[in-house]
C-alpha positions in Angstrom: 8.2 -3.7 10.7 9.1 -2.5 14.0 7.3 -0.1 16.0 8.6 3.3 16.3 9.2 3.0 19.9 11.4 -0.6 19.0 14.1 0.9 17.0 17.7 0.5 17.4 17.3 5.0 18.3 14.0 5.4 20.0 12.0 8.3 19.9 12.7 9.2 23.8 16.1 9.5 22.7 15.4 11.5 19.4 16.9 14.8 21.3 20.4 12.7 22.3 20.5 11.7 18.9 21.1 14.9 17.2 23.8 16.1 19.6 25.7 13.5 18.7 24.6 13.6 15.1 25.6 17.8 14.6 28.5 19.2 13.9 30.8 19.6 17.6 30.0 23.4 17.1 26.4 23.7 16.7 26.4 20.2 19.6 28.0 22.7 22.1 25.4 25.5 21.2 22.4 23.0 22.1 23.3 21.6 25.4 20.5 23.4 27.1 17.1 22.3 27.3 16.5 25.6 25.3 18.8 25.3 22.5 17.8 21.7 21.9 14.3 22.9 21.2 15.6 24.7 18.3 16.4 21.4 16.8 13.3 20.8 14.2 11.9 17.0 14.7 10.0 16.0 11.7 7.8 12.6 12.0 6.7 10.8 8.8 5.1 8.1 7.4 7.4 8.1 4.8 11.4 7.4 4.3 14.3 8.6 2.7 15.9 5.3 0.3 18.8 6.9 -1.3 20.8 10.1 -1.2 21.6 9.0 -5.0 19.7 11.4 -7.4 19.9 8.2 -10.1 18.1 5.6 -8.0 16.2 7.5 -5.6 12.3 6.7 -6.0 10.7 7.3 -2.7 8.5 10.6 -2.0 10.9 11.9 0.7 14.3 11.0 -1.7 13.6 14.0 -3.9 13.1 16.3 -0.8 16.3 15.0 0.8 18.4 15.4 -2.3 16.6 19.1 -2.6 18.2 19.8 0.5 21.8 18.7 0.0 22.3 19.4 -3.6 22.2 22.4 -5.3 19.2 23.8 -8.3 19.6 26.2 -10.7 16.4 27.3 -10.0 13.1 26.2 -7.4 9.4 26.5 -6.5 9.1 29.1 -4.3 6.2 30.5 -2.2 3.1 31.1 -4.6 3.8 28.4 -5.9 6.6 29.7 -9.1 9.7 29.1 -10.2 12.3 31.5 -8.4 15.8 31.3 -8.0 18.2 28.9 -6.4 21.8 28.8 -7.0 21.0 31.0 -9.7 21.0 34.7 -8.8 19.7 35.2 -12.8 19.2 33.6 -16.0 18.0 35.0 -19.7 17.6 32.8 -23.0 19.1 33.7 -26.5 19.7 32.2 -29.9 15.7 32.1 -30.1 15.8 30.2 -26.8 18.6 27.7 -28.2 21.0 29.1 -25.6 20.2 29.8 -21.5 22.8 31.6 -19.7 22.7 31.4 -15.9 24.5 33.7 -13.3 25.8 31.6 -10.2 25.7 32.8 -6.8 29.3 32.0 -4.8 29.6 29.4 -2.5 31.6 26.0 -1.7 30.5 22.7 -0.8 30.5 21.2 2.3 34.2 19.7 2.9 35.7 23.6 1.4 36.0 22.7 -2.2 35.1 26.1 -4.5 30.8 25.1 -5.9 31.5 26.5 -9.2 29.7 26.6 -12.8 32.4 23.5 -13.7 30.3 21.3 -11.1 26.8 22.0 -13.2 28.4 21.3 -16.4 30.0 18.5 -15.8 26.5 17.0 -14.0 24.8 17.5 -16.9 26.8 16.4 -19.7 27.5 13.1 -17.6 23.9 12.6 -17.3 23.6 13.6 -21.4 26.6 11.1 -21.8 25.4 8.4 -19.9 21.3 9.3 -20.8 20.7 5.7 -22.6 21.9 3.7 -19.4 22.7 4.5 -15.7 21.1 7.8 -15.6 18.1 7.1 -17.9 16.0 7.5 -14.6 16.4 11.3 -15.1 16.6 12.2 -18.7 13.4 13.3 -19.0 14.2 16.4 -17.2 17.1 16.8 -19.9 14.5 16.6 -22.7 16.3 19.4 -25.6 19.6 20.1 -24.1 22.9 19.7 -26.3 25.6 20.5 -23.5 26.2 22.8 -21.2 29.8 24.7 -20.3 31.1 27.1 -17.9 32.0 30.6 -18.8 33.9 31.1 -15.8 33.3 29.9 -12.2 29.9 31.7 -11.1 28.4 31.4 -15.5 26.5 28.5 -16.3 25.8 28.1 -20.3 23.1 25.9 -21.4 22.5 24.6 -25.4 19.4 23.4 -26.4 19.1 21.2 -29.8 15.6 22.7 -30.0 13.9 25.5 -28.2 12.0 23.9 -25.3 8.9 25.3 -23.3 9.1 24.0 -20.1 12.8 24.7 -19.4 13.0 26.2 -16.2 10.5 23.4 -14.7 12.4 20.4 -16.0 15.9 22.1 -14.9 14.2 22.8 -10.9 14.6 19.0 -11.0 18.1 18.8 -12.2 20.5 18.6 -8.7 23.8 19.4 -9.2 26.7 17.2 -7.7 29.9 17.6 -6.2 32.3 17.2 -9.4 35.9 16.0 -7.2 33.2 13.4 -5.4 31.3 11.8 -8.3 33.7 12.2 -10.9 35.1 9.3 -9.2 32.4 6.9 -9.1 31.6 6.7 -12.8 32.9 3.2 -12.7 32.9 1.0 -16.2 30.3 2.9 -18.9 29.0 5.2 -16.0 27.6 2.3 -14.1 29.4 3.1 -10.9 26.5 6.3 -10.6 23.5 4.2 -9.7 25.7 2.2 -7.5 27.1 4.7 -5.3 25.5 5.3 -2.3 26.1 8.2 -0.6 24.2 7.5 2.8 27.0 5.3 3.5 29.8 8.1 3.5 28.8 10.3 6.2 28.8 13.7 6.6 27.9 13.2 2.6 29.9 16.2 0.7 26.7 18.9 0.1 26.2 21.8 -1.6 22.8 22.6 -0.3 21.6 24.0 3.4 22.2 20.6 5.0 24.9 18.3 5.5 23.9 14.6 6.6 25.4 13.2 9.4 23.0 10.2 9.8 21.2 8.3 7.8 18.2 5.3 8.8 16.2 3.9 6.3 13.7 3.5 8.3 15.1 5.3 11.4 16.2 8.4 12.3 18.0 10.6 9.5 20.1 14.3 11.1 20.6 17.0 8.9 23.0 19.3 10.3 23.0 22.9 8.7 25.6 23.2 6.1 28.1 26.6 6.9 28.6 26.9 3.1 25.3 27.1 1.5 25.1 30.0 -0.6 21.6 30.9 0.4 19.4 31.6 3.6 20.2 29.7 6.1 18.5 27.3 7.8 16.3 29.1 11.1 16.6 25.7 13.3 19.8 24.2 14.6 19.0 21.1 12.5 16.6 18.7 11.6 15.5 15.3 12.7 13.7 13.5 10.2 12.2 10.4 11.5 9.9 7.4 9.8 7.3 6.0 11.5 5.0 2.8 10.9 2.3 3.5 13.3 0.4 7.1 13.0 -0.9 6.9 16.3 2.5 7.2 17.8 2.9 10.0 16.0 0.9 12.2 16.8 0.7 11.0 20.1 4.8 12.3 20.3 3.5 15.6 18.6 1.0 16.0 21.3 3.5 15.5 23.9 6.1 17.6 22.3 8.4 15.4 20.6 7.8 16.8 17.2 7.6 20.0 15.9 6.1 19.0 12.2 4.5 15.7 10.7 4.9 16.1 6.6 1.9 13.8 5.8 -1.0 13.9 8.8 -2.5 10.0 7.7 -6.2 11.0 6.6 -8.0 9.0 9.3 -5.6 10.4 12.4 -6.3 13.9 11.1 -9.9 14.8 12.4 -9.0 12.9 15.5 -5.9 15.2 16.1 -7.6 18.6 14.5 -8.1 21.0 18.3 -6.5 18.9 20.4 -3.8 20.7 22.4 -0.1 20.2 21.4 -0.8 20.0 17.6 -2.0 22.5 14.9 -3.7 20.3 12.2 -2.8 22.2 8.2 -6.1 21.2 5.7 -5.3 22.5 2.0 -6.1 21.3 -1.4 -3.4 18.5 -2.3 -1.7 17.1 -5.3 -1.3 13.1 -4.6 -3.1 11.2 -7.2 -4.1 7.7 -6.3 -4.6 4.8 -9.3 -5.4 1.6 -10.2 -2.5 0.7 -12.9 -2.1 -1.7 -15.6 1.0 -3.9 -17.0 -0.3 -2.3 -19.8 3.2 -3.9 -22.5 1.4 -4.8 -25.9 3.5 -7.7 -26.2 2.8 -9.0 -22.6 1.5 -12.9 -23.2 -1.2 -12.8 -20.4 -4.4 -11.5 -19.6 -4.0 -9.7 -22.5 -7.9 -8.7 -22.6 -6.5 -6.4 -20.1 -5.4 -4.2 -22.9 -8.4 -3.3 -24.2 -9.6 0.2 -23.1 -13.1 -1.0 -23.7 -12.9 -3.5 -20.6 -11.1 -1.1 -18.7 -14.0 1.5 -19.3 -16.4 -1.1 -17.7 -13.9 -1.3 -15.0 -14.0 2.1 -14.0 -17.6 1.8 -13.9 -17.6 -0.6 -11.2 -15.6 1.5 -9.0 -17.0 3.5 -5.9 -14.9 6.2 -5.6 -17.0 8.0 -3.7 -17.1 4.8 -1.1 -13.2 5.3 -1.2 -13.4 9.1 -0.2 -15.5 8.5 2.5 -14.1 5.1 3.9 -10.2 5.6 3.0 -9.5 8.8 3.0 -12.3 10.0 5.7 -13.7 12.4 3.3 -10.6 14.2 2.6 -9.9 13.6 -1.2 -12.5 13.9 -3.9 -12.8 11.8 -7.0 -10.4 11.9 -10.4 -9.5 10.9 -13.6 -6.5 12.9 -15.2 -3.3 11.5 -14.7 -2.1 15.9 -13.6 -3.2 17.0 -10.3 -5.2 20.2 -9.6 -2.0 21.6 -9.0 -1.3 22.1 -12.9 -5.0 24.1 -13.0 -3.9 27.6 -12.5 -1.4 27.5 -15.1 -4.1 26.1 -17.3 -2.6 22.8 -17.7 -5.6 20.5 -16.5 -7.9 19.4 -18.9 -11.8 20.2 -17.6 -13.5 17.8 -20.0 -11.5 14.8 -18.4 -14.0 13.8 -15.5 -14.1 10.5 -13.6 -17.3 7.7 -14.7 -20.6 7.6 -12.6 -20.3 4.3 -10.3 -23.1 2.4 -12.3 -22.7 -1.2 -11.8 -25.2 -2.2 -14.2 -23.4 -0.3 -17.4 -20.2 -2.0 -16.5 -22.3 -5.5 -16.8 -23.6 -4.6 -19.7 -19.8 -3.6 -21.6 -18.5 -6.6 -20.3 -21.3 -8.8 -21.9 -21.6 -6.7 -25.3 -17.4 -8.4 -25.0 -18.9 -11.3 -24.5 -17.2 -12.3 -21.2 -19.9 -14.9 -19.5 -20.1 -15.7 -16.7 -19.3 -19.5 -15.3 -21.5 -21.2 -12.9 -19.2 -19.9 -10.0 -20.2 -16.0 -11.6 -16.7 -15.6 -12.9 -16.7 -14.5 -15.9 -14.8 -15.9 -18.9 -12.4 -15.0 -21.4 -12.2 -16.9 -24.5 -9.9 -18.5 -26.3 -7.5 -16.8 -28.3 -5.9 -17.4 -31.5 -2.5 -15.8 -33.4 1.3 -15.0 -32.3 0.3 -14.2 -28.5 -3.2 -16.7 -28.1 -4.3 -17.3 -24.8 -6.8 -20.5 -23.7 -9.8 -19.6 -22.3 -9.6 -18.0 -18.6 -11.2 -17.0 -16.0 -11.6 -13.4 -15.2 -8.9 -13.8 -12.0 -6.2 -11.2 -12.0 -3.6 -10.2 -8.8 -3.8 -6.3 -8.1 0.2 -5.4 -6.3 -0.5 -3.2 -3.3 2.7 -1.4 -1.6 2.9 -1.5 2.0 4.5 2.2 2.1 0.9 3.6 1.1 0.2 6.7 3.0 -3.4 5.4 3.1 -4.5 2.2 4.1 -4.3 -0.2 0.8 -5.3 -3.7 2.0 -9.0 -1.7 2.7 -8.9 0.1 -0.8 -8.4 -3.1 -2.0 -10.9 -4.9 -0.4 -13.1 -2.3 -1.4 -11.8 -2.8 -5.2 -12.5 -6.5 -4.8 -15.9 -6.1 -3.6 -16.9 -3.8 -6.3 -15.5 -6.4 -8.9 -17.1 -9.3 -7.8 -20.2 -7.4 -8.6 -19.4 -7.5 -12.1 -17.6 -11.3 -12.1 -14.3 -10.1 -11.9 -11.8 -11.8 -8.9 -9.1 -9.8 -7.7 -6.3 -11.6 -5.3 -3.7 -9.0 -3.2 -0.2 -9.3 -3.9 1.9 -7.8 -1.0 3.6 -5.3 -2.6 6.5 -4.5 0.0 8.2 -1.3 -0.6 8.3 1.5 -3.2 11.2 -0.5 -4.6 10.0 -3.7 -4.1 6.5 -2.9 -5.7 8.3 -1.6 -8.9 10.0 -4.3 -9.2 7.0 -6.6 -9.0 5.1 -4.5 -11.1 7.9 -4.3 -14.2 8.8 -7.6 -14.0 11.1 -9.6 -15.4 13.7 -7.0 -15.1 12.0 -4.2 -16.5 10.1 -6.5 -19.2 6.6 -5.7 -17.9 5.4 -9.2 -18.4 4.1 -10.8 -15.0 1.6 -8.3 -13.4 -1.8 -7.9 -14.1 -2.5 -4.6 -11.9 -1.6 -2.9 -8.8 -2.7 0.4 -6.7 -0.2 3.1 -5.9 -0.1 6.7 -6.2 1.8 10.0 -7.1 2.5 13.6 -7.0 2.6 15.3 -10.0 4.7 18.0 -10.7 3.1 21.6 -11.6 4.6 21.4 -15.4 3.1 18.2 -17.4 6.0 17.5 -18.9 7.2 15.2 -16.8 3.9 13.8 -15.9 3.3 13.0 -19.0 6.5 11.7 -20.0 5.9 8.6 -17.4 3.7 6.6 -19.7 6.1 7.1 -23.0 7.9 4.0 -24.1 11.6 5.9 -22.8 10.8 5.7 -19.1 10.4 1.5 -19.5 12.7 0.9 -16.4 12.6 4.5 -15.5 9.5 6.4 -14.0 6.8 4.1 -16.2 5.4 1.9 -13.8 2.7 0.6 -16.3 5.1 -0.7 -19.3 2.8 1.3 -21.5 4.0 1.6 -25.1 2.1 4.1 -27.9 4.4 5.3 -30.6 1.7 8.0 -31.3 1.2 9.4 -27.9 5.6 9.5 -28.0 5.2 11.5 -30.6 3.1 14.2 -28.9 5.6 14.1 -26.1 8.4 14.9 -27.7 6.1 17.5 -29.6 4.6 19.0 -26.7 8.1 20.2 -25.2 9.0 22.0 -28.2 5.5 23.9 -28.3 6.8 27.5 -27.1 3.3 29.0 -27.8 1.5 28.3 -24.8 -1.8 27.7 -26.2 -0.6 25.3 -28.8 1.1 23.5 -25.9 -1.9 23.4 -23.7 -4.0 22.1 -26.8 -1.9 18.9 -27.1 -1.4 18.4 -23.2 -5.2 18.6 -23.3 -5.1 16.1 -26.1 -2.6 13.6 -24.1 -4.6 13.7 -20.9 -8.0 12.8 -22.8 -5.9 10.0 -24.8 -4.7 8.6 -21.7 -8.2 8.9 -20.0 -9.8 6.7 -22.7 -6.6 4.3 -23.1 -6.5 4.0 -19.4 -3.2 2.5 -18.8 -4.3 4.1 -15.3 -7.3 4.5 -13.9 -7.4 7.5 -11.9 -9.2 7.0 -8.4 -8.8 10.2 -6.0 -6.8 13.2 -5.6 -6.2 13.5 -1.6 -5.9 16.8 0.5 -2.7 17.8 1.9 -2.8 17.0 5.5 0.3 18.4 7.7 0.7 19.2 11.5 2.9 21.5 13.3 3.3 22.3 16.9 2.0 25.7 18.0 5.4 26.2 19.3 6.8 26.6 15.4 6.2 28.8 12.4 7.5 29.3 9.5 6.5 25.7 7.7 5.2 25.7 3.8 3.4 22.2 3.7 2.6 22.7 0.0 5.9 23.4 -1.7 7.1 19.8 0.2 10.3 18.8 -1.4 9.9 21.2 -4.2 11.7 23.7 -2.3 14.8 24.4 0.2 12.6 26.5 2.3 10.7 23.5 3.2 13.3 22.6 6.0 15.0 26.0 5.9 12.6 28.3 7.0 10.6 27.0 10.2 11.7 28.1 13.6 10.3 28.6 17.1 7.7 30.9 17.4 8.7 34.1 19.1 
């Protein structure tokens, strides 16, 4: 990777780079020194990979397409769901039907944004839900069709009442009907292959248009004059990826940047009080693991199946040495697969706690399994017989570690590794690349979930479980399961916990599922990390824990008076 400083648009010329990149009207309006200040420069550790709602599966993709397409409905300050393009919505037919009021507006290039564009958006992705946009059906979970009742009236039908319905529709984004209409291509295939990014300015709906996009560069949002809600407070936005933290903050300092998303958790003490930057602390939502290809009908290393092996496992790990040494005490040990984000709304199940580090009980489960160790203190699993038997193996597995990490993974790892030779277990590092190379490694052949043993990653769960808990159901294979896990009971009480409209019978089988998944362990939980942001003292106006759930993300920061 190259250095920030390297790229084809260096940072020195980050202010040059969003004249050009904004609209000739707002370019003329920040010629001065002064104006140009207005322009908000975001540096991050992480990147943008698609402007395609179907393929996107980066952190930052979900907060870029927040920003250019429109949502029914958002998290707002607090955090809650609020409104969006919807002024107003109410529920009828015992929650069967949803009507929603639109507020007017156009997109981007003029065209009228009317209830038409939401419709057809989501009877596409209903149409299409068993192929190209399988990726984000989840979020459909209930719904029958939806029509407009005129331009600005939205009318949703449900097939079943569903309790989570205004969480799984905040991440529905609604497209440009005249744009996409037109890429369906042969059985809706032509959706996941459109890319936006390389049409610029990209037709938008929401407060930003994009006028440049850089993988791994620089990407401008100029403000978009036709957004039907408040208006962005800077004269734009220049979101740029970074490899080296250092440099970052190091730009911050010197007043290059206005905000960093993601502070990395050993730069963060180093920066706190030093002049230039204002260092954010607050609790966080990001959920680090160790996974497991955890197919049944995978054909090896199938011991790695059993949740009795895992349990020793998790034994052996020292979370506490991860806290300290990878996250420089800024995370805390965990073990639910929700984040402390779903507490207050009484999701989070209390009883699910992470394992005491004890090195000597996860010895003794793996001998009670009767795993011995060889005379190079490997342990051993024997021979197999039936349909899938395995010969007798050494206890050698390769653990996929990302390179896009917002933490340091090689040293997790070696730390993983260290812990497991304790108990004669070898793990080997498998370069993992990026988010989208690591999923493919990790689901492979093509979505079979066959080849991989483990891998670390990490995520941020939503404040709803639904979706959280839809990732490890045998429908998101290929989608959002990165661990090929397949339980035809725990299915079940998915598509039973959506339906549960009395929120304590809900809660009682979300409770259920997390414990199910605790002792199944097709993860094992390691940390949940703080949210670590910095702004310049020069700004306000930033929420750092809404992220990407929320417009006002990017919308409402602005020079300080």
């Amino acid at each position: 990777m190259l250095s920030p400083l390297t790229r084809r648009f260096p940072l020195l010329a980050l202010g040059l780079l969003v004249l050009l990149a904004l609209p000739a009207v707002a370019a003329s309006s920040l010629r001065s020194s002064q104006a140009e200040s207005k322009v908000m420069r975001v540096g991050t550790t992480y990147y943008i990979s698609s402007l395609n709602p179907f393929v996107g599966i980066e952190t930052n993709d979900s907060l870029a397409h927040t920003m250019v397409y429109p949502q029914l409905v958002q998290y707002v300050p607090g955090p809650k769901i609020g409104s969006d393009w919807a002024s107003s919505w109410k529920s009828s037919n015992g929650g069967l039907t949803w009507t929603f009021r639109l507020k007017k507006g156009k997109w981007s290039d003029g065209v009228p944004l009317t209830a038409a564009d939401a419709a057809w958006t989501i009877n596409t992705v209903l149409k299409y839900k068993d192929g190209p946009t399988s990726y984000v059906a989840s979020s459909y979970d209930g719904i029958k069709s939806a029509s407009a009742s005129g331009s600005q009236t939205l009318v949703i039908r449900y097939s079943r009442p569903i309790a989570p319905v205004l969480s799984n529709l905040s991440q529905i984004f609604v497209l440009p009907k005249h744009v996409w209409s037109t890429k369906l291509g042969r059985n809706g295939k032509g959706l996941k292959e459109f890319k936006p990014q390389e049409s610029l300015p990209n037709v938008s709906g929401g407060p930003y248009i994009v006028t440049q996009y850089e993988q791994k560069g620089t990407t401008a949002f100029k403000p978009n004059p036709n957004f039907y809600g408040p208006k962005s407070k800077s004269a734009g936005v220049a979101f740029t990826y970074y490899t080296n933290a250092t440099s970052m903050v190091v730009d911050m300092r010197r007043g290059k940047l206005e905000y960093i998303d993601s502070l990395p958790y050993g730069a963060a003490d180093a920066a706190n009080g030093k002049p230039g930057i204002k260092v954010n602390f607050g609790a966080g939502s990001q959920v680090t693991n160790l996974g497991f290809n955890s197919n049944p009908k995978k054909s090896r290393n199938r011991e790695l199946l059993k949740p009795r092996l895992k349990e020793a496992f998790e034994y052996a790990i020292p979370r506490r040495q991860i806290v300290d040494v990878i996250f420089s005490g800024h995370a805390k040990p965990w073990a639910s697969i929700l984040s402390p984000a779903s507490r207050a709304e009484g999701w989070l199940n209390p009883a699910v706690k992470p394992l005491p580090y004890s090195v000597a009980l996860a010895n003794r489960i793996l001998d009670s399994l009767g795993y011995k160790r060889g005379s190079d203190g490997l342990r051993v699993v024997p021979a197999t017989t039936g349909k899938l038997a395995q010969p007798a193996h050494a206890m050698s597995y390769s653990v996929i570690v990302p390179n896009d990490l917002d933490f340091n993974g090689d040293r997790q790892f070696d730390i993983l590794a260290t812990a497991f030779k304790k108990i004669g277990v070898k793990l080997k590092l498998t370069p993992g690349g990026d988010g989208a190379q690591a999923f493919e490694l990790i689901t492979a052949p093509g979505g079979k979930y066959l080849k991989a043993d483990m891998y670390t990653w990490y995520w941020h769960p939503y404040i709803d479980p639904s979706f959280n808990l839809s990732v490890v159901t045998k429908a998101e294979w290929y989608n959002n399961s990165d661990t090929g896990f397949d339980d035809p009971l725990y299915d079940s009480w998915w598509n039973k916990q959506g339906s549960l409209t009395n929120v304590k019978d809900r809660q009682a089988l979300v409770w259920k599922m997390q414990a199910y998944l605790a002792r199944k362990r097709p993860y094992i939980q390691l940390v949940v990390s703080n949210a670590i942001s910095a702004q310049s003292p020069r700004w306000t106006g930033f929420q750092p824990t809404l992220s990407g759930s929320c417009k006002c993300y990017f919308t409402s920061p602005h020079p300080s008076p």
